[in-house]
N, C-alpha and C positions, 0 to 999 in steps of 0.2 A: 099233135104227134111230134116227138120231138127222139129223129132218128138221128139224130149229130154223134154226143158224144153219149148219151145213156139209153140202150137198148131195152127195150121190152120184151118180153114171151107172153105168148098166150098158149095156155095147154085146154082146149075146149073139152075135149073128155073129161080132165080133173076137174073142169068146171062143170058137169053133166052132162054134157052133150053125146046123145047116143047114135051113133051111125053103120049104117050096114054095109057090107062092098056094095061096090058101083052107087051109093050114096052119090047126088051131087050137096059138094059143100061150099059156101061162101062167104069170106071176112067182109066188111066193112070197117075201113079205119079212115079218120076225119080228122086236121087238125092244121096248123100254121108251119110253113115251110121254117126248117132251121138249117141244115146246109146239105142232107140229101134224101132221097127216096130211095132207099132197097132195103132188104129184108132178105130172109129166109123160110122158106117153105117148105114144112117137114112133111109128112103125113097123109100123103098123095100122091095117089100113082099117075098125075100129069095133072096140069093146072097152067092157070094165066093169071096177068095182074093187068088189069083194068088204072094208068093212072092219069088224072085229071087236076089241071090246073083252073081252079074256079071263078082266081081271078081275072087270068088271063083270057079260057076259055079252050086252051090249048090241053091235047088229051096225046097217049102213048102209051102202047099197047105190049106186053111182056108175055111171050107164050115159051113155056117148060116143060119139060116132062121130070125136073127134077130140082133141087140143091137152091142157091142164090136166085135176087132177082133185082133189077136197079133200072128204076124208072128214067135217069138222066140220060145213063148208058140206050136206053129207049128211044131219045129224043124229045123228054120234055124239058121244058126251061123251066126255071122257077129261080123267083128272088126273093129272101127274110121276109116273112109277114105271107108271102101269098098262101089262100085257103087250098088247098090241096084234099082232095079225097081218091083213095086207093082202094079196087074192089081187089080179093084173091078171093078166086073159084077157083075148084078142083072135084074132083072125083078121090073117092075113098078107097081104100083097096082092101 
């Protein structure tokens, strides 16, 4: 995962992904810290992020009901290299 300076989107629908209201949905994203954790969550009418330091062991918890989300601002730590893994669960609307 490399949320530093070059952003990703993922648009699951255009990828097939078919969902009905009140759908629960959930990302999994995996990858090596580079200098932070947030993101943006479109697409849901409230949701959380689940994030986990795997090196450390250390986890912090992000609950929304809309817009931005930043694991740091959370409270977790994280230094270059540590494994990180991020869930975002939501409901569909």
């Amino acid at each position: 995962m490399n949320a530093g300076r070059s952003h990703s989107a993922w648009n699951c629908e255009a990828a097939g992904l078919t969902v009905s209201s009140g759908d629960t949905i959930a990302v999994r994203l995996h990858g090596s810290f580079v200098s932070n954790v947030s993101g943006l969550a479109a697409g849901f009418v409230q949701f959380g992020v689940s994030c986990h330091n795997k090196t450390t062991g250390q986890s912090a918890n992000v609950r929304h009901s809309h817009g931005p989300w930043d694991c740091g601002a959370a409270g977790l730590v994280a230094a270059p290299g540590d494994d990180i893994a991020t869930r975002i669960h939501g409901i569909a609307p």
